[in-house]
C-alpha angles and dihedrals in degrees: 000000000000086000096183099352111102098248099242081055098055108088099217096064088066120099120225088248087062084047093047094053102046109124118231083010078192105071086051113123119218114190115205102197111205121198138174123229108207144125126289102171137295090291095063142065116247076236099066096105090052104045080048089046102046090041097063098045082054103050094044085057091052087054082039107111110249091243104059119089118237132135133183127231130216105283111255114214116208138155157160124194113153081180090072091047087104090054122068119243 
């Protein structure tokens, strides 16, 4: 499920007891990625925004210090584009 983003880094593999223990709960970071599914020609997948998307946000919490306390989750994908109503999908 945590697709690009390095597995300690993607918030729903914690336990409630990690969660329990995190010191200064309120400097942790938590990243909603938000993503459109839509059309981009015949050459590319509807899912293009997302996997960019979620790629990005991956690869920033592998340069993420270990120490600092950030975690991803699920991208939620979400869009309005009344340009692509003429394309399926």
């Amino acid at each position: 499920m945590h697709t690009f983003v390095p597995p300690h880094r993607f918030f729903p593999y914690l336990t409630w007891t990690e969660i329990q223990a995190m010191p200064d709960k309120e400097n942790v970071v938590i990243i909603q990625p938000v993503a459109s599914i839509e059309q981009h020609g015949p050459h590319l997948p509807l899912v293009v925004d997302a996997c960019i998307g979620t790629a990005i946000i991956g690869r920033a919490m592998e340069k993420l210090e270990p120490e600092i306390p950030a975690y991803v989750l699920p991208t939620q994908c979400y869009g309005k584009a009344n340009e692509h109503w003429h394309f399926p999908g």
